[in-house]
Residue frames as a rotation matrix with the C-alpha (Angstrom) as fourth column:
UNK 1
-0.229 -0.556 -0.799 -23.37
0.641 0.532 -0.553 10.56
0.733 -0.639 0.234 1.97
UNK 2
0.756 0.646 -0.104 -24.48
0.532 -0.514 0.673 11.84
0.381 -0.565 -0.732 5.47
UNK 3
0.464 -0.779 0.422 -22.03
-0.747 -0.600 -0.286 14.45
0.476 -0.182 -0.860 7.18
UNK 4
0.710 -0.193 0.677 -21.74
-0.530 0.486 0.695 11.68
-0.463 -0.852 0.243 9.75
UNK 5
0.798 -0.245 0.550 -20.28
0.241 0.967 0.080 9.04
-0.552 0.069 0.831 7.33
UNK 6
0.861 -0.406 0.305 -18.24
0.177 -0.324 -0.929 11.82
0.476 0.854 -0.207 5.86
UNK 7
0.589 -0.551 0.591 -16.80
-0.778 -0.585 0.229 12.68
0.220 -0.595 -0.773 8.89
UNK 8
0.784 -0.008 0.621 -16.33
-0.270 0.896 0.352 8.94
-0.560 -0.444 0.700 10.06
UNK 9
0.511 -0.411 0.755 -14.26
0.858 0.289 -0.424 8.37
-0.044 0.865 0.501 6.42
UNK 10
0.380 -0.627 0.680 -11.98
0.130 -0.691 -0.711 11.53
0.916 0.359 -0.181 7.26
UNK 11
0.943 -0.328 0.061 -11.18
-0.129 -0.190 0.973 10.82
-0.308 -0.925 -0.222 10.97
UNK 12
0.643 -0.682 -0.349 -7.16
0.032 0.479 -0.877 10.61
0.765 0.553 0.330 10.87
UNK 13
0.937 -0.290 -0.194 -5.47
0.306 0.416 0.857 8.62
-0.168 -0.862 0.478 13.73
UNK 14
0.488 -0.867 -0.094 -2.46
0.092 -0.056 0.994 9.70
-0.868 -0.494 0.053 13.06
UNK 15
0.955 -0.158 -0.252 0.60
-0.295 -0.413 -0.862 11.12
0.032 0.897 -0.441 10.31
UNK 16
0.553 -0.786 0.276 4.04
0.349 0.519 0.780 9.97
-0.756 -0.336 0.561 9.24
UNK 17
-0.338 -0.701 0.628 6.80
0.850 0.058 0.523 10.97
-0.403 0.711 0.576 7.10
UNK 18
0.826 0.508 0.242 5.35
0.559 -0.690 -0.460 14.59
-0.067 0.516 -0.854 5.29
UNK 19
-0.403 -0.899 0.171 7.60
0.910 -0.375 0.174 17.04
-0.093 0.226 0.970 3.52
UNK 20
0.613 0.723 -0.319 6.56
0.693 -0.686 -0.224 20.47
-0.381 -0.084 -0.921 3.46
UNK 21
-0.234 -0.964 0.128 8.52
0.867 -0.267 -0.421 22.62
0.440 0.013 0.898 1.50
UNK 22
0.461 0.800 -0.385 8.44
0.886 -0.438 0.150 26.46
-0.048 -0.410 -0.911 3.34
UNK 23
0.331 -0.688 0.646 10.06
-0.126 -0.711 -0.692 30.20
0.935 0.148 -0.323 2.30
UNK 24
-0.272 -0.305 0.913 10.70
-0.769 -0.502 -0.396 30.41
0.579 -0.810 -0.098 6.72
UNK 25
-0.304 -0.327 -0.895 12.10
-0.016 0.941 -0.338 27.47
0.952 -0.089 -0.292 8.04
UNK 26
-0.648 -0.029 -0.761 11.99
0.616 0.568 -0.546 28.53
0.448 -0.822 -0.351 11.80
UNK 27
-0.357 0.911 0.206 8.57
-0.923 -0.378 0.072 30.64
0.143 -0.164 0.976 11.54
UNK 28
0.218 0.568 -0.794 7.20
-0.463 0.776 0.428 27.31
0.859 0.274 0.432 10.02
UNK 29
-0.560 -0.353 -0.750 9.20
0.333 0.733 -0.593 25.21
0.759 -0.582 -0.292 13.33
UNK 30
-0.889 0.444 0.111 7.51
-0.237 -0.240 -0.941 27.78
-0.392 -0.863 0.318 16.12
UNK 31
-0.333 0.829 0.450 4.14
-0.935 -0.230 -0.269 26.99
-0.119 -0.510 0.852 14.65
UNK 32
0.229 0.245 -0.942 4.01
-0.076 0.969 0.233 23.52
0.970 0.018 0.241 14.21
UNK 33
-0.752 -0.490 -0.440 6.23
0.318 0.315 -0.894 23.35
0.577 -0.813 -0.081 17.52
UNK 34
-0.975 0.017 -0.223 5.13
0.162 -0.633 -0.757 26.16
-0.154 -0.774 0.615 19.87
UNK 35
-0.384 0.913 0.138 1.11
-0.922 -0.388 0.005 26.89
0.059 -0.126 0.990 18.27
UNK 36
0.091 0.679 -0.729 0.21
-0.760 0.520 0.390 23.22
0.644 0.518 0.563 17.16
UNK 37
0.474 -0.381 0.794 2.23
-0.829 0.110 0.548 21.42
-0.296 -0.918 -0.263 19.97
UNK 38
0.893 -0.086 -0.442 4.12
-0.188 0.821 -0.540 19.02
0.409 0.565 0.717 18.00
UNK 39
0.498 -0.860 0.112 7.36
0.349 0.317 0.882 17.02
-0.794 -0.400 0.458 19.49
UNK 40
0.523 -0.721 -0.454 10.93
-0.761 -0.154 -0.631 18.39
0.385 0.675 -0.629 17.57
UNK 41
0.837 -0.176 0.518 12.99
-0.022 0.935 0.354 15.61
-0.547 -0.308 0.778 17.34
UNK 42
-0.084 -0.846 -0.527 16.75
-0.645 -0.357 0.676 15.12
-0.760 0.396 -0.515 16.39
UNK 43
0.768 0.635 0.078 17.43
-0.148 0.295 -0.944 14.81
-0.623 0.714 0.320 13.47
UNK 44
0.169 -0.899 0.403 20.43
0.906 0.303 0.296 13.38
-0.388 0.316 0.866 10.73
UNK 45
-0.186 -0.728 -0.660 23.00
-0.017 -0.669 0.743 15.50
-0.982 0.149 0.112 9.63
UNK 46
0.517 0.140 0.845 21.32
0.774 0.346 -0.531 15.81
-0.367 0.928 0.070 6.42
UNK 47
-0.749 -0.655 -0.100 23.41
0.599 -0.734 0.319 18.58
-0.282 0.179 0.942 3.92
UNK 48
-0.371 0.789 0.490 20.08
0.252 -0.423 0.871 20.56
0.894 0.447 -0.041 3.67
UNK 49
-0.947 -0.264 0.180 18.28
-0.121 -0.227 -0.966 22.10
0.296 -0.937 0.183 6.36
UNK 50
-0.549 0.727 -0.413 15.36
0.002 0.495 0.869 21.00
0.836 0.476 -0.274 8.15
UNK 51
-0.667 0.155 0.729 13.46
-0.741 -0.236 -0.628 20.18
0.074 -0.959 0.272 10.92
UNK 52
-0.866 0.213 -0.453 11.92
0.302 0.944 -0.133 16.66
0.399 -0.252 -0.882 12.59
């Protein structure tokens, strides 16, 4: 397979729904938030802590 058609078959428009588990919850929020520029969004009152 050429790099092209490798690359073509690994473009990705777009993610949904991903759990991550992480030891440092709001290390793990500033870089997704603050380096990668992702949107935080509210989120339910789940009894666990997280982040949208």
């Amino acid at each position: 397979m050429s790099d092209s058609a490798i690359s073509d078959s690994l473009q990705v428009n777009a993610f949904d729904h991903i759990t991550l588990v992480v030891k440092d919850l709001e290390a793990s929020r500033k870089f997704y938030v603050d380096f990668l520029g992702m949107d935080h969004v509210p989120r339910p009152a789940f009894t666990f802590e997280g982040h949208w």
